[in-house]
N, C-alpha and C positions, 0 to 999 in steps of 0.2 A: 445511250441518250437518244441516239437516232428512231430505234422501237419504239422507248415510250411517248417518244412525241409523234411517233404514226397512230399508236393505240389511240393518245387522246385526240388526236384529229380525227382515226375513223369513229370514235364515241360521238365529238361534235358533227359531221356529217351524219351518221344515223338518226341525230337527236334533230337535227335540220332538218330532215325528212318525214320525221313524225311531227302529224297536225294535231295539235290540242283541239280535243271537242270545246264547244262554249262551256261547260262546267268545270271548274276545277278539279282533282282527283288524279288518280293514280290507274294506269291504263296498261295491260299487258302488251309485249310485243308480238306481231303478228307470227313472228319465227321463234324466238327463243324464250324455250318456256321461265327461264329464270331472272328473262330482260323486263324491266317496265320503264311507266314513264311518268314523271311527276308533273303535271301542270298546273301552274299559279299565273293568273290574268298573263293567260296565253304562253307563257315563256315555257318551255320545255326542257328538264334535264333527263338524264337519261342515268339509269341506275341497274346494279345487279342486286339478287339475292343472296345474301350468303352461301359460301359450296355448297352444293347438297340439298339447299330447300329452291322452292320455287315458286315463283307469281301466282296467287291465287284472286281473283279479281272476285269474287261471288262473297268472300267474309267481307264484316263489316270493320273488322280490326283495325286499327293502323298500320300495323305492321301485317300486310297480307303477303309476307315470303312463309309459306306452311310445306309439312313435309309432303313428298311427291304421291304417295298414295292417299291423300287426301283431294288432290285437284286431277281433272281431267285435262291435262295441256291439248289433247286434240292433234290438230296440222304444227303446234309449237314445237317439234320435235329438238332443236339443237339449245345446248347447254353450255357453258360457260368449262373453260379448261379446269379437268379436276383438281386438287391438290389434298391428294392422299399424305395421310400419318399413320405408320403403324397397322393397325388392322383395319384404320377406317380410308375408304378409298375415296370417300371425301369428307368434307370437314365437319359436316352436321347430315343426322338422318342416321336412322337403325339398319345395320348389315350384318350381314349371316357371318357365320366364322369361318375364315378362309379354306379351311382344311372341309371337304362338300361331304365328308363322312361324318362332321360332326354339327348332327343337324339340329339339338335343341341349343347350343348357345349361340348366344348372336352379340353382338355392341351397339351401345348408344353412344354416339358420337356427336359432342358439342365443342365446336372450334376448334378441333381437331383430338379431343383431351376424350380419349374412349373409356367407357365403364363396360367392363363385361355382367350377361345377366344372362340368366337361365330360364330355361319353360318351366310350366309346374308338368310333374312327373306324365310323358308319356304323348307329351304333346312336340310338335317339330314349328321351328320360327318359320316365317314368310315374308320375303319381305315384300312380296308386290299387295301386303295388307297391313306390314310392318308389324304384325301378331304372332303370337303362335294358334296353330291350330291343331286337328287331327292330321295325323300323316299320311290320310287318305286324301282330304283338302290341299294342303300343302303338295304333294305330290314330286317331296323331292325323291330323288335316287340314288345308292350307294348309300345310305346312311347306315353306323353301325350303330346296333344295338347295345351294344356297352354291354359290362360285365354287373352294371346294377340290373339290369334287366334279368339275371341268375342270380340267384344266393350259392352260400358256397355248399349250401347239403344238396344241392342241385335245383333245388326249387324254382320253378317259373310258372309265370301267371297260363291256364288254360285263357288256349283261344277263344272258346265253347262264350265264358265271360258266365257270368250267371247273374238268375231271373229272382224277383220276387214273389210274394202269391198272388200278385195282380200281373204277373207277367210282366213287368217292369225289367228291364236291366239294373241291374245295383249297380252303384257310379265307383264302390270302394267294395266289394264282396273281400268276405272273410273265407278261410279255409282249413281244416283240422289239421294238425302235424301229424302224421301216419305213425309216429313210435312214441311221439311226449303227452301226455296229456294234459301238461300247463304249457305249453306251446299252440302257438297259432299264425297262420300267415294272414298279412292285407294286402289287396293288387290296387296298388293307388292309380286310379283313375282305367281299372281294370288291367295294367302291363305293368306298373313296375311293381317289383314284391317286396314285402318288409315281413322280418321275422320278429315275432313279439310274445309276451309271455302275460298270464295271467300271477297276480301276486300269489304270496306262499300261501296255502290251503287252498284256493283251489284250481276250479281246470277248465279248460274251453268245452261251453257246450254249444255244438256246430247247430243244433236245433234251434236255439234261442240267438245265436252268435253274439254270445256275451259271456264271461266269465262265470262259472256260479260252482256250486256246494260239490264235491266229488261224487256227494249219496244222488244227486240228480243228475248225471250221465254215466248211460250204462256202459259197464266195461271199465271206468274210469273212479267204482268205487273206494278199489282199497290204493288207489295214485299213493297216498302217503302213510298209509298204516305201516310198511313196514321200512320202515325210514329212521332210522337212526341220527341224521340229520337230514336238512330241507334238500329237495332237488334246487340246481340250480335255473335261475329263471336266463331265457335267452331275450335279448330286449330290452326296451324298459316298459311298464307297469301300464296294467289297460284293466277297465275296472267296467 
């Protein structure tokens, strides 16, 4: 009992000490980026933001507690004590996943109640942008490349990445399967690889990088003449 009525007395002395301008509104505190202050014909209370979000005084919102990579605190540097749940080490706001090797998933944490969520293929979270991005951007370390990053015939995206006839980099390049002819690989987002197959009759033509007739890639004409029944497709169906 003794605490809580120190806490609310130093709340009322801080709140004493900050002057309402003449305009009514909501005013950050000079120190704590998650402190503000509401004034109404002069009287002042003194308020937090939710864990994890903090005073943004530049939105128009009412509710200006936004996430931390949105607002520049500046000299605001100190924060209200955290109160971590589970993987979120505070109660609102997106964090990476504890383990620093596992660098595309990350949680969104609202009131303490975390959803986990994924990058799309190839990209690493961030959170001082709360995105993901490239893992050159990002610039964590230690991350492991996981076993999707190999397929299990050994396959993995070249580094090299490959070019269009404009000189373009391809954002999803395709690649032939060295021994099937209805097989083909895609490096989504150039690094992670998917093994896929073109339907029965015919075969991946790496020229056109599309599926087409077996008589239009060479090498790949008699794929099914001597076939008693179909090869089987690896993947599912790309047309």
């Amino acid at each position: 009992m003794k605490v809580l009525l120190f806490v609310a007395f130093a709340a009322v002395a801080n709140a004493q000490q900050f002057k309402c301008p003449v305009k009514d509104g909501l005013y950050e505190d000079p120190i704590q980026c998650d402190k503000f202050y509401e004034c109404y014909d002069g009287i002042v209370t003194e308020k937090l933001c939710p864990d994890g979000l903090v005073f943004n005084p530049t939105i128009r919102k009412i509710n200006k507690c936004d996430q931390p990579f949105s607002v520049d605190c500046g000299n605001r540097l100190e924060l209200q004590p955290a109160q971590p749940t589970g993987p979120c080490p505070r109660r609102n706001g997106f964090f990476a996943h504890p383990d620093p090797k596992v660098c595309n998933v990350y949680y969104n944490c609202i009131e303490g109640i975390s959803t986990k969520q994924s990058c799309p293929p190839g990209l690493h979270f961030e959170e001082f942008s709360g995105t993901c991005v490239w893992p050159a951007t990002a610039g964590r370390e230690g991350c492991d490349a996981s076993e999707t990053m190999v397929l299990k015939d050994g396959f993995k995206c070249p580094k090299e990445g490959q070019s269009d006839a404009n000189g373009q980099l391809v954002v999803h390049p395709k690649y032939p399967h060295p021994n099937d002819c209805q097989r083909f690989y895609v490096c989504l987002n150039g690094l992670e690889p998917r093994d896929l197959g073109c339907q029965i009759g015919e075969v991946y033509n790496d020229e056109t990088q599309r599926c087409d007739a077996p008589e239009n890639v060479p090498g790949c004409e008699d794929w099914y003449k001597d076939d008693s029944a179909p090869k089987p497709v690896a993947g599912k169906k790309s047309s």
